[in-house]
C-alpha positions in Angstrom: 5.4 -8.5 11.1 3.1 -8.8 7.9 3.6 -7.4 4.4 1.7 -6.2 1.7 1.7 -5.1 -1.5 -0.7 -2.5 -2.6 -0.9 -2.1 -5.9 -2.9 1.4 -6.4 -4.2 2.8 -9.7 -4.5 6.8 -9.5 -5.8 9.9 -11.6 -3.3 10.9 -13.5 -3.5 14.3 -12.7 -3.0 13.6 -9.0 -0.4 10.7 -9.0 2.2 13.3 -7.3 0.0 14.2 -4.3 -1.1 10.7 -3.8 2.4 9.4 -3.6 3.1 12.6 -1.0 -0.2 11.6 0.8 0.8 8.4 1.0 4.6 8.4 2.2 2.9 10.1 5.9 0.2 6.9 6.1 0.9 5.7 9.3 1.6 1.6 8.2 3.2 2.2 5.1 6.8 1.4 4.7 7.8 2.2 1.0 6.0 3.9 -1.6 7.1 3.7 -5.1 5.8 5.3 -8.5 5.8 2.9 -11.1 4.8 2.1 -14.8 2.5 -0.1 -16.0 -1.3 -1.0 -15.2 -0.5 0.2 -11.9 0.7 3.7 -11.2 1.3 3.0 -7.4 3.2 0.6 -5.0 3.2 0.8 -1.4 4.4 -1.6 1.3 2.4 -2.0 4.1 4.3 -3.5 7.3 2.0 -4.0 10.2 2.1 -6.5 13.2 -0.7 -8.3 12.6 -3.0 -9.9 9.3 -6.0 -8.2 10.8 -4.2 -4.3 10.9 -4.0 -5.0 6.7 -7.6 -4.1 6.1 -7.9 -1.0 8.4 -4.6 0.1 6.7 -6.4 -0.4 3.4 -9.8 1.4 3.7 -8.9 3.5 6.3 -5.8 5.2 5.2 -5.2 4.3 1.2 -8.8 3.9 -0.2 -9.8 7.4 1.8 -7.2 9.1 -0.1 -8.6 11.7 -3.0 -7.7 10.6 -6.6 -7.0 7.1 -5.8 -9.4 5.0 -8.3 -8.2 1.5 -7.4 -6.4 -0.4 -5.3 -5.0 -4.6 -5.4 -3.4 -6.1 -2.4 -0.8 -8.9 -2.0 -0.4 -9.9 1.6 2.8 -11.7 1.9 3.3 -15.5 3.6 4.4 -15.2 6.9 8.0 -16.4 7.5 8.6 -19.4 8.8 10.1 -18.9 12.3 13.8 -20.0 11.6 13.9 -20.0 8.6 16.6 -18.6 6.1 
């Protein structure tokens, strides 16, 4: 499984309804409002490094009122390792 970090920058005035819109995205594990230079986290879990992108400008960038989006795609785990 593969994990991202999107770190999403929203209108203010729609931060509420793009958290809600996000929680149902199909992909996304955890969605978090936060504070700072970035209004919005969400995890993305998917199966494979190439399902990110889709996830990303399918699902999050299509979404009304989000202005910008930063992703951290997590190193795969070693498999074994603790």
């Amino acid at each position: 499984m593969i994990k991202a970090f999107v770190l999403i920058v929203v209108d203010p005035a729609r931060t509420l309804e793009v958290y809600e819109k996000l929680r149902a995205v199909e992909g996304i594990s955890e969605v978090y409002q936060v504070m700072g230079p970035y209004d919005i986290v969400a995890v993305v879990e998917v199966p494979t490094l190439t399902d990110v992108p889709a996830v990303i400008s399918r699902h999050i960038r299509s979404i009304e009122g989000i202005e910008s989006t930063t992703t951290c795609v997590t190193f795969p785990e070693a498999a074994g390792a603790r």
